[in-house]
C-alpha positions as protocol buffer text, in pm:
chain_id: "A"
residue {
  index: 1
  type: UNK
  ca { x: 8493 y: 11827 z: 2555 }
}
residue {
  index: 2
  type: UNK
  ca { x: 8568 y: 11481 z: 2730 }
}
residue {
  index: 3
  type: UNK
  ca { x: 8683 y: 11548 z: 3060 }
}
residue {
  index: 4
  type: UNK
  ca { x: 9101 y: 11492 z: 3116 }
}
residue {
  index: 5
  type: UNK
  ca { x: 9147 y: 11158 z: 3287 }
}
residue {
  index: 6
  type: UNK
  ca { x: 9349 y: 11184 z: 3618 }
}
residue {
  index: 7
  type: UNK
  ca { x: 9606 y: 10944 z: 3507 }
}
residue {
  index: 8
  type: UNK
  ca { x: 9676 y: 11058 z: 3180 }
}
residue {
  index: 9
  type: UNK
  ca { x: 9687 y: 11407 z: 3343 }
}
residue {
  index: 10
  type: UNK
  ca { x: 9931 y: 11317 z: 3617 }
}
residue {
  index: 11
  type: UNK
  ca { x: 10162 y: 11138 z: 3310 }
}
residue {
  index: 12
  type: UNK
  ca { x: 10145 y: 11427 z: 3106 }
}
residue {
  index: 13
  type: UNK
  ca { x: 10284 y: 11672 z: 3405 }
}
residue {
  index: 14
  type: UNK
  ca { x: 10546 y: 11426 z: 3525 }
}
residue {
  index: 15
  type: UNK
  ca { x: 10670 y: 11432 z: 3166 }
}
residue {
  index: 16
  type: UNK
  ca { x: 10699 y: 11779 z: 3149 }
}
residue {
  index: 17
  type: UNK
  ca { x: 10805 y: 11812 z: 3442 }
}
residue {
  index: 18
  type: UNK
  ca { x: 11073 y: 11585 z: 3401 }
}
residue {
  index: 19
  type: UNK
  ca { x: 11172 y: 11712 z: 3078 }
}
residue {
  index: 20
  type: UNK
  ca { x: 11212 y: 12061 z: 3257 }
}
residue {
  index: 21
  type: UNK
  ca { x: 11406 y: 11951 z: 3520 }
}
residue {
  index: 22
  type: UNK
  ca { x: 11642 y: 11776 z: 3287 }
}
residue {
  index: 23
  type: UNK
  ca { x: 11713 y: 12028 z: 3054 }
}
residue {
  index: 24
  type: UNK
  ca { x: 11822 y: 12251 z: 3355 }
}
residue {
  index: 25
  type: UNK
  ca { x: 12069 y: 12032 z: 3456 }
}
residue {
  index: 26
  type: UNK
  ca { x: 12173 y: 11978 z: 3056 }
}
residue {
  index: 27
  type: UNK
  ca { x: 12194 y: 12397 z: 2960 }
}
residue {
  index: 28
  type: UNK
  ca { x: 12428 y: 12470 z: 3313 }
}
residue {
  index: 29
  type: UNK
  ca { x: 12620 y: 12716 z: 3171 }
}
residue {
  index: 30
  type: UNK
  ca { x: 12942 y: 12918 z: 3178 }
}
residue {
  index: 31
  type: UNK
  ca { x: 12952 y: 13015 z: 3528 }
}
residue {
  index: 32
  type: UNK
  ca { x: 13204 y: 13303 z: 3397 }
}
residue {
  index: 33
  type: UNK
  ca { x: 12927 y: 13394 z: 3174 }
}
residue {
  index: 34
  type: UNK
  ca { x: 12713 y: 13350 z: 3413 }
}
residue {
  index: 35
  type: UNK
  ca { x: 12827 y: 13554 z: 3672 }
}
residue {
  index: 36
  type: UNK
  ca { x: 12863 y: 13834 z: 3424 }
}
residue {
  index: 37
  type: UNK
  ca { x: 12548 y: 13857 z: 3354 }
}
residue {
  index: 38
  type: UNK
  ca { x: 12388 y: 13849 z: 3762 }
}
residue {
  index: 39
  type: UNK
  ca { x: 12649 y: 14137 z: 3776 }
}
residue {
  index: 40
  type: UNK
  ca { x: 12544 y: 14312 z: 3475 }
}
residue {
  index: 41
  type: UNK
  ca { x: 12168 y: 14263 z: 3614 }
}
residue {
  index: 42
  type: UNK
  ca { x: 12260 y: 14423 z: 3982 }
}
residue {
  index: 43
  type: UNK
  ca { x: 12440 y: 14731 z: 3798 }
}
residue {
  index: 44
  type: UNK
  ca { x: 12105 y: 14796 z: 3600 }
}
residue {
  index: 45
  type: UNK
  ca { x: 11883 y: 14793 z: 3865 }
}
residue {
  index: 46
  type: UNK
  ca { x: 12122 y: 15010 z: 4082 }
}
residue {
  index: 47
  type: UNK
  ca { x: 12052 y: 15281 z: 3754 }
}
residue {
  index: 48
  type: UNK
  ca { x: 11699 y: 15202 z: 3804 }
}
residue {
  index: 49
  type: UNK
  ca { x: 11722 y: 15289 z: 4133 }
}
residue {
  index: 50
  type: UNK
  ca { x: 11539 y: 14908 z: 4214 }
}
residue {
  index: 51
  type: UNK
  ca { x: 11812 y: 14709 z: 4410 }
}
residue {
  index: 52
  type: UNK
  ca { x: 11626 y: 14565 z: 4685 }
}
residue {
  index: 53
  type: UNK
  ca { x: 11753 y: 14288 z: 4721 }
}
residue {
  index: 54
  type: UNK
  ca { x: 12067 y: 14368 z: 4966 }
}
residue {
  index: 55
  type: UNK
  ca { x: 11850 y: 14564 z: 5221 }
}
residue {
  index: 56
  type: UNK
  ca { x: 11576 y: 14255 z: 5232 }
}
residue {
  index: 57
  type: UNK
  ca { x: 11845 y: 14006 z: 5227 }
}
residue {
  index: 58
  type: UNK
  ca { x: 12057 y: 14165 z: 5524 }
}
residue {
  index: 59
  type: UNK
  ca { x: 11685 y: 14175 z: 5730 }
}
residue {
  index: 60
  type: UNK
  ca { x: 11643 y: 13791 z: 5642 }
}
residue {
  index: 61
  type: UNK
  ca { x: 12038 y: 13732 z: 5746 }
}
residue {
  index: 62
  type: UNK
  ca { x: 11971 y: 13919 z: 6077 }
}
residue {
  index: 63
  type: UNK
  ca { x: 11641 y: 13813 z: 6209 }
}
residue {
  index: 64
  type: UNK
  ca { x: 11619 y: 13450 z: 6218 }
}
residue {
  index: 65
  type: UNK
  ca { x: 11245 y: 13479 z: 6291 }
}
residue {
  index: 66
  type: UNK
  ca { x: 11223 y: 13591 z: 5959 }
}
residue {
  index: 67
  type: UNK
  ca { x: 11505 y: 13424 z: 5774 }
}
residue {
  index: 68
  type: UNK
  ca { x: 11416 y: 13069 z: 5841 }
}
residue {
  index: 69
  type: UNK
  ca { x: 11091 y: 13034 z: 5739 }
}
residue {
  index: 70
  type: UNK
  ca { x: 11186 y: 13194 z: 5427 }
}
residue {
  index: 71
  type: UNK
  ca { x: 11399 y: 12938 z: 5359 }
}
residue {
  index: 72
  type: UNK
  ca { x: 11172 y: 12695 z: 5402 }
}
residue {
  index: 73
  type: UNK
  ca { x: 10933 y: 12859 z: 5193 }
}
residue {
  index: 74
  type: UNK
  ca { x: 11179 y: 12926 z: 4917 }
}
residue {
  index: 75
  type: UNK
  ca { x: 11280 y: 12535 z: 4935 }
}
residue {
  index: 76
  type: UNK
  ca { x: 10918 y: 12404 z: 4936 }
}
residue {
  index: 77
  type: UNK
  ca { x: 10601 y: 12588 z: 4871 }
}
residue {
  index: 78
  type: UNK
  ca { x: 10671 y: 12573 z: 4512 }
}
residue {
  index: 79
  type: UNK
  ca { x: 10620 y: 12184 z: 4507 }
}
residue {
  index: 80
  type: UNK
  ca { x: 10304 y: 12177 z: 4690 }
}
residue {
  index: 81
  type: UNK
  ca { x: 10103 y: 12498 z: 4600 }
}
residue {
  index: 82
  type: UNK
  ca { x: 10117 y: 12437 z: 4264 }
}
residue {
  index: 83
  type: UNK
  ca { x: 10044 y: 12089 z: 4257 }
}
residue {
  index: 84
  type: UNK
  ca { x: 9753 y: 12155 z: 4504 }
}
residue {
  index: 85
  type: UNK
  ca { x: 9623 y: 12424 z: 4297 }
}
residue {
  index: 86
  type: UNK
  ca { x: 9620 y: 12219 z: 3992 }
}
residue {
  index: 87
  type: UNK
  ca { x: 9437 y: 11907 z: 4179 }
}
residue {
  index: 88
  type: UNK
  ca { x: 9189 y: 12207 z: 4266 }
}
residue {
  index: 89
  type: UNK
  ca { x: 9112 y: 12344 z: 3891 }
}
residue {
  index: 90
  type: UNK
  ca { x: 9042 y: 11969 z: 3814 }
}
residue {
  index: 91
  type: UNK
  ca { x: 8845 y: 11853 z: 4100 }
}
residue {
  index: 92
  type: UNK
  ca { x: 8691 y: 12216 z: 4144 }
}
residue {
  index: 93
  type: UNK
  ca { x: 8678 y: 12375 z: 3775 }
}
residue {
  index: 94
  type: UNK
  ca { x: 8693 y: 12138 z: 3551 }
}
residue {
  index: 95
  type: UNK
  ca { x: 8580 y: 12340 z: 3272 }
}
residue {
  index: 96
  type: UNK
  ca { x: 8879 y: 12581 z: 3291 }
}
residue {
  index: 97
  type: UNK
  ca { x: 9192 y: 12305 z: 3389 }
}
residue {
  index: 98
  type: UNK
  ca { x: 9320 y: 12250 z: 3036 }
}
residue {
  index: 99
  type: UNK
  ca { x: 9344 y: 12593 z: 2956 }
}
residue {
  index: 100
  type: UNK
  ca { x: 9488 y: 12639 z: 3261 }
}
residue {
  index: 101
  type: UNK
  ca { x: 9736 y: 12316 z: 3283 }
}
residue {
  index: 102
  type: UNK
  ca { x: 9845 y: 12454 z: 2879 }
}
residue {
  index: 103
  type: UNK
  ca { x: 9910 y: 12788 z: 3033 }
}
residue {
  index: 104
  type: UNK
  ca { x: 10147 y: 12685 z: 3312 }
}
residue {
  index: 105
  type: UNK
  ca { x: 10334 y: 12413 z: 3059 }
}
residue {
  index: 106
  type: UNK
  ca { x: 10415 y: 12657 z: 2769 }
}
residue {
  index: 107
  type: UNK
  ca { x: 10524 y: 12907 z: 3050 }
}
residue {
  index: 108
  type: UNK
  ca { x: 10769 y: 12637 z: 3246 }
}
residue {
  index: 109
  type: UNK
  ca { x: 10899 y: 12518 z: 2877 }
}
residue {
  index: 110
  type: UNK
  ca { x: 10966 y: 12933 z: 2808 }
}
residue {
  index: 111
  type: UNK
  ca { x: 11140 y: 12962 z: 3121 }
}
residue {
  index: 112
  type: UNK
  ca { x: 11371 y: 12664 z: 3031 }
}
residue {
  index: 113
  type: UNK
  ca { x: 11484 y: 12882 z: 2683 }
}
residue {
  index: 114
  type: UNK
  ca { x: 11565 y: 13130 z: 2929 }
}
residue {
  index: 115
  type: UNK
  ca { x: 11806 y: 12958 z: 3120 }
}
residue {
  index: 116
  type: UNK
  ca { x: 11955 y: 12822 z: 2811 }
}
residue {
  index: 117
  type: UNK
  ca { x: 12002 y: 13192 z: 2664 }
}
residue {
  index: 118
  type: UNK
  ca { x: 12102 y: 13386 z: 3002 }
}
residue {
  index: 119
  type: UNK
  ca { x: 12251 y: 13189 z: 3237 }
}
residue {
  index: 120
  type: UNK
  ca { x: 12248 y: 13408 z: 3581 }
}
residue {
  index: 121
  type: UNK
  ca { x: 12454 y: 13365 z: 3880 }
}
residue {
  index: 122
  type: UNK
  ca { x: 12202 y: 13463 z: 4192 }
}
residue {
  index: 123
  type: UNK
  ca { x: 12278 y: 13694 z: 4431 }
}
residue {
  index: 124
  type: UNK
  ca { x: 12410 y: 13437 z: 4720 }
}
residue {
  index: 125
  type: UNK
  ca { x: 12689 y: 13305 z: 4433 }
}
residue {
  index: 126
  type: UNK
  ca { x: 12854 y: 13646 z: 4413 }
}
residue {
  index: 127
  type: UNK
  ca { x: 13109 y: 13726 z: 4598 }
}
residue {
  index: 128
  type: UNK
  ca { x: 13111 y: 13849 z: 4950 }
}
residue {
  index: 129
  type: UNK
  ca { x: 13228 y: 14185 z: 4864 }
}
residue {
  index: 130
  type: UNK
  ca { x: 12889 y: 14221 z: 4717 }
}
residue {
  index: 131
  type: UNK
  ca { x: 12724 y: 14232 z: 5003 }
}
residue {
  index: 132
  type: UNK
  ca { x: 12488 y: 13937 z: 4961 }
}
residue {
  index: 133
  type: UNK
  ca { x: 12451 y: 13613 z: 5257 }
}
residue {
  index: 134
  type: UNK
  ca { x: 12338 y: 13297 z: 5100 }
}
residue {
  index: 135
  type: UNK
  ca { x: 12061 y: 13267 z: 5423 }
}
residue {
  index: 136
  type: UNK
  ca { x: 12021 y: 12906 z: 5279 }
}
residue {
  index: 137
  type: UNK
  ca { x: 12322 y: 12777 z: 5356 }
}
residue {
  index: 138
  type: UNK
  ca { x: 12340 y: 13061 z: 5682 }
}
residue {
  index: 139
  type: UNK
  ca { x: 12042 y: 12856 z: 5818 }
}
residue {
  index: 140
  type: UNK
  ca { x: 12156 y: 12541 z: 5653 }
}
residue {
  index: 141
  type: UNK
  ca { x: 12122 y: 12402 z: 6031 }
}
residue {
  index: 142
  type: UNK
  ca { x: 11748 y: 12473 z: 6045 }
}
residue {
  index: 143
  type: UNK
  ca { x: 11641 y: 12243 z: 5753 }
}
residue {
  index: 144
  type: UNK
  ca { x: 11722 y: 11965 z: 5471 }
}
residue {
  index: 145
  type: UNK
  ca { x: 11878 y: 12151 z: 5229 }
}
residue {
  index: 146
  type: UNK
  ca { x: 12302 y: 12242 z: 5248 }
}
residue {
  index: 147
  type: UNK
  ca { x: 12478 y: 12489 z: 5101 }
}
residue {
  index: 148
  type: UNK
  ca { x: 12349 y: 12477 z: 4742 }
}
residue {
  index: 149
  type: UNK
  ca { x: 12007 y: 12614 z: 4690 }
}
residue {
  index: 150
  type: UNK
  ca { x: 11725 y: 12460 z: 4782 }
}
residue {
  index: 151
  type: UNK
  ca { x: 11869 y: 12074 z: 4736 }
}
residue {
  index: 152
  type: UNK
  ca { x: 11860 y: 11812 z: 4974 }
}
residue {
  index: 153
  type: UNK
  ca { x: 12196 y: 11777 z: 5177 }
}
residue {
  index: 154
  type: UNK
  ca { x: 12462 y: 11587 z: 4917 }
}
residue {
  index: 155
  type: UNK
  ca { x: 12203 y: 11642 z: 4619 }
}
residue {
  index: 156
  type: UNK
  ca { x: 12329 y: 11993 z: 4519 }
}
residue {
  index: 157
  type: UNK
  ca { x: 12529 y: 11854 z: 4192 }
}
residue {
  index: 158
  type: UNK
  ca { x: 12138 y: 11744 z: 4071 }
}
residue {
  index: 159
  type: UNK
  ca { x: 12074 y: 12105 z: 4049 }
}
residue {
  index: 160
  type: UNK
  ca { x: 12169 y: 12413 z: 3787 }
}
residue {
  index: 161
  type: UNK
  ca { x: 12273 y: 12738 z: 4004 }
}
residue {
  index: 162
  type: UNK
  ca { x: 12286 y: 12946 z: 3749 }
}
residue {
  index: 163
  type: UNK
  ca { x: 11924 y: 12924 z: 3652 }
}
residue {
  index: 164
  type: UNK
  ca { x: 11827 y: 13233 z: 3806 }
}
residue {
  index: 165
  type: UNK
  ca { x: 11706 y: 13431 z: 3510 }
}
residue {
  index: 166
  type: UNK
  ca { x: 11378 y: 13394 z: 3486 }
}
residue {
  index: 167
  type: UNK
  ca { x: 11272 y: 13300 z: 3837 }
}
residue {
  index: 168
  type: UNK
  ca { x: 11005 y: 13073 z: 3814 }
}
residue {
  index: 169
  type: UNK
  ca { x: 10962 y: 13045 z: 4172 }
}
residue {
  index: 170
  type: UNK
  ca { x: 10752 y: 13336 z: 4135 }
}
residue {
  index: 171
  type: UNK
  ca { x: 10605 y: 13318 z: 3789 }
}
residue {
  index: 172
  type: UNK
  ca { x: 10455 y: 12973 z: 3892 }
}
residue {
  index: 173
  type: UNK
  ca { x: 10355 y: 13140 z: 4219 }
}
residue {
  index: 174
  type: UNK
  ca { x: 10165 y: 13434 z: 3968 }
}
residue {
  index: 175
  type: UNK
  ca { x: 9997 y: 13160 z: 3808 }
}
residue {
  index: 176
  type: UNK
  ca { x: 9896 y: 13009 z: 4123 }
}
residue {
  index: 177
  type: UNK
  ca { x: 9729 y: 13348 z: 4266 }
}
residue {
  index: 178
  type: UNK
  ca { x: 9531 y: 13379 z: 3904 }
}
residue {
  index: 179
  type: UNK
  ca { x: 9349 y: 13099 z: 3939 }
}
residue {
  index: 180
  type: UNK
  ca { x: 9284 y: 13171 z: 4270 }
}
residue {
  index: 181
  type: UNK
  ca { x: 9155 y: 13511 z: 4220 }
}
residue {
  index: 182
  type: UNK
  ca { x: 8985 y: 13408 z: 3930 }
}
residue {
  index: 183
  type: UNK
  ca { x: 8824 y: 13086 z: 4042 }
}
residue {
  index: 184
  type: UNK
  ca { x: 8834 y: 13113 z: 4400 }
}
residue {
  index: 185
  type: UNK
  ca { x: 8490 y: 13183 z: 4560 }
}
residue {
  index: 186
  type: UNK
  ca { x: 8562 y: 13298 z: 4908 }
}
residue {
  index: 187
  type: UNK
  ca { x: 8729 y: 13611 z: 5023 }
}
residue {
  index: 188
  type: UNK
  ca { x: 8993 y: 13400 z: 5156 }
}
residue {
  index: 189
  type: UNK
  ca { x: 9144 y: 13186 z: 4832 }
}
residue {
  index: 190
  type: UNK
  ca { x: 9099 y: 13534 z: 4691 }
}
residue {
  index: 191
  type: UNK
  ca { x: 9314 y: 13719 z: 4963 }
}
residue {
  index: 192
  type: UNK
  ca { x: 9560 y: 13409 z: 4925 }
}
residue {
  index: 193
  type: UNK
  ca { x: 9573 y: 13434 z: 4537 }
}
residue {
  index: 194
  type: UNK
  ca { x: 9713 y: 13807 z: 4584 }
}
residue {
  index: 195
  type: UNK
  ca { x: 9899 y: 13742 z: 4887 }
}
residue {
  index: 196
  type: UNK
  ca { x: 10126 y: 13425 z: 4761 }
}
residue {
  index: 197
  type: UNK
  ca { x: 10280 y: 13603 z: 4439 }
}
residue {
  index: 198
  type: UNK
  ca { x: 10368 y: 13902 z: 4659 }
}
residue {
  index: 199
  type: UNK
  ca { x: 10529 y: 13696 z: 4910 }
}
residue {
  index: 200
  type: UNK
  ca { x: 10732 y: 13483 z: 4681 }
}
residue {
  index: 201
  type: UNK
  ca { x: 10863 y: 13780 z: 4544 }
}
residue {
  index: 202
  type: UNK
  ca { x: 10962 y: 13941 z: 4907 }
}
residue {
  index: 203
  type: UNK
  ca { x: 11100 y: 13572 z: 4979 }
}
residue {
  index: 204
  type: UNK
  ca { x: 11321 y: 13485 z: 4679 }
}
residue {
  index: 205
  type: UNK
  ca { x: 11515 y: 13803 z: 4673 }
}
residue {
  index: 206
  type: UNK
  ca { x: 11538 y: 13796 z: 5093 }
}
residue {
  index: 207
  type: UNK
  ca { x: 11685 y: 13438 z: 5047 }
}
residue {
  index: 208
  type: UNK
  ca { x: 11933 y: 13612 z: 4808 }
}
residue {
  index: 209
  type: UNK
  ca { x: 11808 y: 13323 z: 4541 }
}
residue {
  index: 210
  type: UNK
  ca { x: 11725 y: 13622 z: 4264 }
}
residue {
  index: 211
  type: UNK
  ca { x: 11727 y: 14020 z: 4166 }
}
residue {
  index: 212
  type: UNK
  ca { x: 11405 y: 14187 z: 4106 }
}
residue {
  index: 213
  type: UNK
  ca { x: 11463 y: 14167 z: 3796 }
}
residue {
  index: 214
  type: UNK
  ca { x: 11415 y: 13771 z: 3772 }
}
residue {
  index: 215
  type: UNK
  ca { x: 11110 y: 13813 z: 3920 }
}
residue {
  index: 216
  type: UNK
  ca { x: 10996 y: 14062 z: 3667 }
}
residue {
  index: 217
  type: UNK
  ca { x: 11099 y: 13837 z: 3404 }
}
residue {
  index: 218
  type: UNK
  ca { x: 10939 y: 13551 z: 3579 }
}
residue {
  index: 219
  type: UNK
  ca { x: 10597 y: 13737 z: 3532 }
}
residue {
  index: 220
  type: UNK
  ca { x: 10676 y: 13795 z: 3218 }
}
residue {
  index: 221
  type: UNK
  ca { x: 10712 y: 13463 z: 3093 }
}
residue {
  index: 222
  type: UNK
  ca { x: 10393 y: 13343 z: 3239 }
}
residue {
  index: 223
  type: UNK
  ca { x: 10242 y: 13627 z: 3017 }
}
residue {
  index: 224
  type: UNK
  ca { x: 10373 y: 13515 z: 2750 }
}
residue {
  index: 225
  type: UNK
  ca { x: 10269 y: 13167 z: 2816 }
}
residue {
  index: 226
  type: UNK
  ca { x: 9923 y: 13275 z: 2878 }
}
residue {
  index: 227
  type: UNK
  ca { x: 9923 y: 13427 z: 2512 }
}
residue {
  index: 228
  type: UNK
  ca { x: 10085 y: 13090 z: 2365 }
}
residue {
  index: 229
  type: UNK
  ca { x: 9896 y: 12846 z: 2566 }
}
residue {
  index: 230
  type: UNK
  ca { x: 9563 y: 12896 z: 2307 }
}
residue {
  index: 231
  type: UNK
  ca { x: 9752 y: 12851 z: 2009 }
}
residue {
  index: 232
  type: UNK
  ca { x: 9927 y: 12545 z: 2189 }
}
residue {
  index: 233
  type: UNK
  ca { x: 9618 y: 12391 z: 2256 }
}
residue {
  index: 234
  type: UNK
  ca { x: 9478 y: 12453 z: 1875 }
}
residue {
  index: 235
  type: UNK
  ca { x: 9770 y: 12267 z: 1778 }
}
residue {
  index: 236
  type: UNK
  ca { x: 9685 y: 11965 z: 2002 }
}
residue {
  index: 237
  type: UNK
  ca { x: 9337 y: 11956 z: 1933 }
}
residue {
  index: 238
  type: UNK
  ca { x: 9375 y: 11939 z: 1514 }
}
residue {
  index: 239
  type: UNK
  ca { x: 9666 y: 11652 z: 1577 }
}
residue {
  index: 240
  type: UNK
  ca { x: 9386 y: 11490 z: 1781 }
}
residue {
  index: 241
  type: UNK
  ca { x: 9115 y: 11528 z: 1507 }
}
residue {
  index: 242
  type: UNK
  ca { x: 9371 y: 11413 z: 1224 }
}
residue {
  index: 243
  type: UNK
  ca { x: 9479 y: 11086 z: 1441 }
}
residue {
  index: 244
  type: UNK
  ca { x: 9121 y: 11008 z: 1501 }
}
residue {
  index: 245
  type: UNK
  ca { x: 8988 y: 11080 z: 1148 }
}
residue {
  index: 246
  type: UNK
  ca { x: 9286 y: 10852 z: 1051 }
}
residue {
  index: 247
  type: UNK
  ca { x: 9239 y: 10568 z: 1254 }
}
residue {
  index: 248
  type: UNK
  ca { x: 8898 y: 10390 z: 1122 }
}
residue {
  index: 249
  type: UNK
  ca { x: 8758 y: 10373 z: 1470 }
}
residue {
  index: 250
  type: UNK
  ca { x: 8542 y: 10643 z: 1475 }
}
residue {
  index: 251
  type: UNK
  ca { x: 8178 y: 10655 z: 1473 }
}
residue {
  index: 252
  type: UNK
  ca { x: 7940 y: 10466 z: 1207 }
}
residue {
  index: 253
  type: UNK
  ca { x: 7893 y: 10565 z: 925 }
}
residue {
  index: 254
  type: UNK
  ca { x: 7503 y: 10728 z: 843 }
}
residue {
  index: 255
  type: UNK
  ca { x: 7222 y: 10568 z: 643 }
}
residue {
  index: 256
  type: UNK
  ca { x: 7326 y: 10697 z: 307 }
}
residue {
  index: 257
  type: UNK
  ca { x: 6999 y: 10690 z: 131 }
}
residue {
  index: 258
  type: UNK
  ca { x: 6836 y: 10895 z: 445 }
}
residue {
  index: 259
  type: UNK
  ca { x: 6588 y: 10660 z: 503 }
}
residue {
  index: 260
  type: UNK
  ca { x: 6468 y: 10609 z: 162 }
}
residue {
  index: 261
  type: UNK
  ca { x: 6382 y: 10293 z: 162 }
}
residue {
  index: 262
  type: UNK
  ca { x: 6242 y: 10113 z: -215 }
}
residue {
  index: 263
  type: UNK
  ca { x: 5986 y: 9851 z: -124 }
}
residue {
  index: 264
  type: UNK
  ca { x: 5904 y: 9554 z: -347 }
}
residue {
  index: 265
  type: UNK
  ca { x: 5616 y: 9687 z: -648 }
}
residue {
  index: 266
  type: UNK
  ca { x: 5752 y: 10054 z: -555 }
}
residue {
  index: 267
  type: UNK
  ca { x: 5978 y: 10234 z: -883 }
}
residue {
  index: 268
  type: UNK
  ca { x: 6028 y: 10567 z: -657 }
}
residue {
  index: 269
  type: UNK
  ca { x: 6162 y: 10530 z: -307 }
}
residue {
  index: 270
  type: UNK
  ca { x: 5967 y: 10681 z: -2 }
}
residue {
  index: 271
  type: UNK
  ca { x: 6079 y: 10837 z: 290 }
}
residue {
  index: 272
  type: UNK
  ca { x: 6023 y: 10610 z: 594 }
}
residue {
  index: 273
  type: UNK
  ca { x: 6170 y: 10569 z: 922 }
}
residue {
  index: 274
  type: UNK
  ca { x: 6354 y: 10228 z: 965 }
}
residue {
  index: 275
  type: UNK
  ca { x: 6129 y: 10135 z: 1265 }
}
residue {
  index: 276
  type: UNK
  ca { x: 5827 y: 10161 z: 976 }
}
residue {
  index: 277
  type: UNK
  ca { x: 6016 y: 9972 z: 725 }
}
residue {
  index: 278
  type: UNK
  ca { x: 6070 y: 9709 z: 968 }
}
residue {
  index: 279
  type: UNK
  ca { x: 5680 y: 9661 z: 1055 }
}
residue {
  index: 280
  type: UNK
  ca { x: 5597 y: 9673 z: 695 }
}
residue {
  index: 281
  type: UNK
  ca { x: 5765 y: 9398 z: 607 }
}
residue {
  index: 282
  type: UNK
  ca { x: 5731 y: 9164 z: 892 }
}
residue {
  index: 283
  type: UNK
  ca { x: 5348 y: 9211 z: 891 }
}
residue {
  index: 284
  type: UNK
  ca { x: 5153 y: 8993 z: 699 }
}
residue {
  index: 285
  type: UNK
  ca { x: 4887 y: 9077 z: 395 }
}
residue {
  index: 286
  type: UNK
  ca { x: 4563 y: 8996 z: 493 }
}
């Protein structure tokens, strides 16, 4: 297998990427809807006896030292640590960053149908009687972003709010640890691959920015990505072979006879190399 070239590679994710961001801002939602169905979440895991999210979020509203740099983790890890880890599998592992790049693609594209089917209000958008603080816009004062998620000041209107349902904050986070528990070879990338995913978790439902339940879901979808992203590549690989068998340009075409060659006074041909052939007839009969 040809190894990926950089450029192409970096196209390829800035398409997708682009593509996913896009169709978040396109599939917005009914915030009426919407809101139903963060409420309908919260009243499930109260049954399930799995609401953490109120006691974690009033620890992040009340100790700053805790608060703001989840907020800045919330607002930014995700745009680095993935990235990074993906410059890593192809500098690093080569052999295993396609599978790998497929994987975390056909999960981000699955987690876009889910924000098209079940728009979710997050925590921080219910109302106050709910007992949630929106610790982003509490410690708006701290960072870049305002009042609406994890957008720059004035940019909050580029953003859906509703896409909370599955939280890919920490399914991209998963993914993230995987390879680095799978590929890492220190104790360290290993400690980090188990440590990130955790802490995304503890961060995005302290920020009030998703129920446990989106971050189930989250892991979800990057299992179900992981079972697609084979089949995806299948796909990709046959469209490949058809374009190229198509095209005219691929290699030459073999010597049909073999290297049977018929030689002048000769009814049956014989088997010789070409290199033979060749001396045979440029040397001279003595």
């Amino acid at each position: 297998m040809r190894k990926p070239r950089w450029w192409a590679e970096l196209s390829l994710i800035g398409v997708v990427y682009a593509a996913y961001t896009g169709g978040r801002l396109l599939v917005r939602g009914d915030e009426a809807a919407a809101v139903d169905h963060g409420l309908a979440i919260l009243r499930l895991e109260g049954l399930l006896g799995i609401d953490a999210e109120r006691p974690l979020n009033r620890l992040f509203t009340d100790v700053p030292a805790l608060g703001i740099p989840a907020d800045f983790a919330y607002a930014s890890l995700h745009y680095l640590v993935t990235p990074a880890v993906l410059v890593w599998l192809f500098r690093r592992r080569p052999a295993h960053y396609r599978a790998a790049r497929a994987w975390l693609m056909a999960a981000t594209l699955l987690g876009l149908v889910g924000f098209t089917l079940l728009p979710t209000c997050p925590p921080r958008l219910l109302d106050a009687a709910h007992g949630f603080t929106d610790t982003m816009a509490h410690f708006s004062a701290y960072g870049w972003w305002g009042g609406e998620a994890s957008a720059p000041r004035g940019l909050g209107g580029m953003t859906n709010q509703y896409a909370a349902m599955p939280s890919l904050h920490v399914g991209w986070a998963l993914w993230c640890g995987v390879m680095l528990w799978r590929y890492g070879r220190t104790p360290l990338l290993k400690a980090l691959g188990v440590a990130y995913p955790l802490l995304t978790t503890v961060v995005v439902m302290g920020t009030a920015n998703h129920y446990l339940l989106d971050a189930v879901a989250g892991a979800a979808v990057m299992g179900a990505g992981y079972l697609l992203a084979p089949h995806a590549l299948r796909v990709v690989d046959r469209l490949r072979a058809g374009v190229g068998a198509g095209s005219g340009t691929g290699e030459a075409s073999p010597v049909v006879s073999g290297g049977c060659e018929t030689f002048a006074g000769e009814h049956i041909p014989g088997q010789r190399s070409v290199a033979t052939a060749a001396d045979n007839t440029s040397t001279p009969a003595r």
